[in-house]
C-alpha positions in Angstrom: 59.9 30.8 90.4 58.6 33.1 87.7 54.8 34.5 87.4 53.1 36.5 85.2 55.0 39.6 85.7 58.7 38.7 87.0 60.6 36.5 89.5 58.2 35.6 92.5 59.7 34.8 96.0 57.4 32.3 98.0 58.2 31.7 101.7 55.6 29.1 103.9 56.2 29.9 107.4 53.4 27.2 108.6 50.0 29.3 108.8 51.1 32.0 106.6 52.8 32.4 103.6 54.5 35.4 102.5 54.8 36.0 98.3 57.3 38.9 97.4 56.7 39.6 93.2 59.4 41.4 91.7 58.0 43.8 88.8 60.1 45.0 85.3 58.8 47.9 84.1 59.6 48.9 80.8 60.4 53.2 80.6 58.1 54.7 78.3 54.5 55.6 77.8 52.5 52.2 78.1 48.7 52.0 77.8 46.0 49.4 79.1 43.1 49.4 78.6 40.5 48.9 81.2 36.3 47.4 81.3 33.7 49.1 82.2 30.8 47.1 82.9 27.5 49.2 83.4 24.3 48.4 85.0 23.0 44.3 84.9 19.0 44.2 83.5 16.7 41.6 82.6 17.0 40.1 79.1 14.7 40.0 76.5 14.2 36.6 73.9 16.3 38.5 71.3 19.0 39.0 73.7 19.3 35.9 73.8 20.3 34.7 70.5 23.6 33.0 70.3 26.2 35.6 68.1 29.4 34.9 66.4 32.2 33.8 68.5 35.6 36.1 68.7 39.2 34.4 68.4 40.9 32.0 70.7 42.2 33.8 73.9 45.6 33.4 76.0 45.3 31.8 79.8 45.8 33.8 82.5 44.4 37.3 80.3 41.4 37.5 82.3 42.0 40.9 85.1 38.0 40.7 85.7 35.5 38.2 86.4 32.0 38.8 87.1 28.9 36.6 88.0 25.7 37.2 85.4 22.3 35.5 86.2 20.8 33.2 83.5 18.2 35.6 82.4 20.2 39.0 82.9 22.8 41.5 81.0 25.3 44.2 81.4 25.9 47.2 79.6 29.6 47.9 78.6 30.5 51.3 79.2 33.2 52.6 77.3 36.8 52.1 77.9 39.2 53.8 80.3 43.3 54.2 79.7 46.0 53.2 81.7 49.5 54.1 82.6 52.0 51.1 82.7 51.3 52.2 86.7 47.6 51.9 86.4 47.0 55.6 86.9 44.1 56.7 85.0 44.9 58.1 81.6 42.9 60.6 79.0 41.7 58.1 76.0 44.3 58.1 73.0 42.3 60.7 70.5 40.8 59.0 68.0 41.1 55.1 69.2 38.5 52.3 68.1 37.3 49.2 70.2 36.3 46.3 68.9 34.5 43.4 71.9 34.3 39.7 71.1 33.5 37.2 73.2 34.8 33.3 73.1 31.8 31.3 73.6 29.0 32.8 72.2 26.3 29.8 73.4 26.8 31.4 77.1 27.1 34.9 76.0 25.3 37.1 73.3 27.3 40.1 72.3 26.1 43.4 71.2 28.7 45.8 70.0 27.4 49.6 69.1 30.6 50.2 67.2 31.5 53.7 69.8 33.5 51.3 72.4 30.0 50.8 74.0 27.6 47.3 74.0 25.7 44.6 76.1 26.6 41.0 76.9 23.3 39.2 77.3 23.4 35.8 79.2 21.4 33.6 76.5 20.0 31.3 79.7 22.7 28.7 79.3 24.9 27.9 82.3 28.9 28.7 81.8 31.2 30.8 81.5 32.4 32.9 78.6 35.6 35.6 78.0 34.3 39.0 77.3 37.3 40.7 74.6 38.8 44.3 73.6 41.4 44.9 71.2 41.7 48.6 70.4 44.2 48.8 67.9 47.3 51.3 67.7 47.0 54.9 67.1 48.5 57.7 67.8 52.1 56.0 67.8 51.1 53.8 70.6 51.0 49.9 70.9 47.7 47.8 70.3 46.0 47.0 73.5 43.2 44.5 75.3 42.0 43.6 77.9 39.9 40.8 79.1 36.5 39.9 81.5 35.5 36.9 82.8 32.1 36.5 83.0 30.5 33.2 84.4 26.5 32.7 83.5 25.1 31.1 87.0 21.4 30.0 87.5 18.9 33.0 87.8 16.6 33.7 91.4 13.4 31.2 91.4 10.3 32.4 89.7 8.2 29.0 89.6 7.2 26.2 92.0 6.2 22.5 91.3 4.3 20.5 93.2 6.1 16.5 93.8 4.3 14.5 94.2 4.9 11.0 95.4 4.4 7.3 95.2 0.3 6.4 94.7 -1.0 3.8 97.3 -3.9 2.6 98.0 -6.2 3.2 100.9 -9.1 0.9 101.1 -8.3 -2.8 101.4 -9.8 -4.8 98.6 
């Protein structure tokens, strides 16, 4: 059988099963690029405003997914660098990120243009692919990376009072 990275070995021995993965690695200096997602906060009514959507995305891209509450954000810190190994790497001098998101109705997306922004839950229930393509420099390949982030319903901040059927209580 063959997964995303090479030839996987599956063995079901009853109440366990044991997956063996075997890994190509191609020699050379190979760069990822990795999320940073910084501190959730409350949103405001302007965070919330539906932005432009990003291009379609491949299956099976996603190395992060996160849970966001309707009326919350997160900051996106900027990127970090890879090795093919995923040993921490200095950033390529003089690299550019650019975030998109695929479904903009569940998340709004603020990019500041420095590899740093916000994704803002705009109070709609989903989930939506958070996007970076930093493209080459430095003789080195284009890279990006991909976050899952799935907008679930916020903690309760209002109570309503049910009330039931009316009947009456004096006999006519």
């Amino acid at each position: 059988m063959s997964g995303p990275r090479g030839k996987v070995r599956v063995d079901d021995f009853g109440d366990l099963i044991r997956i063996k993965e075997t890994r190509w690695l191609i020699k050379g200096r190979r760069f990822n690029v990795v999320l940073h997602l910084g501190r959730v906060s409350d949103t405001t009514p302007t965070d919330r405003i539906p932005g432009p959507g990003g291009p379609p995305f491949e299956p099976g891209r996603v190395s992060i997914s996160m849970d966001l509450l309707a009326d919350t954000k997160v900051a996106i810190n900027a990127p970090t660098f890879t090795d093919e190994m995923e040993n921490p790497v200095p950033a390529p001098e003089g690299y550019t990120a650019t975030y998109s998101v695929d479904n903009p109705d569940i998340i709004s997306l603020t990019d500041n243009g420095d590899g740093t922004g916000s994704a803002a839950a705009t109070g709609e229930l989903g989930s939506a692919i958070l996007h970076i393509d930093v493209p080459p420099v430095g003789g080195l390949a284009a890279m990006s990376g991909d976050v899952l982030l799935t907008v679930v319903p916020g903690l309760a901040e209002r109570v309503a009072i049910n009330l039931g059927e009316v009947t009456e209580v004096t006999p006519d």
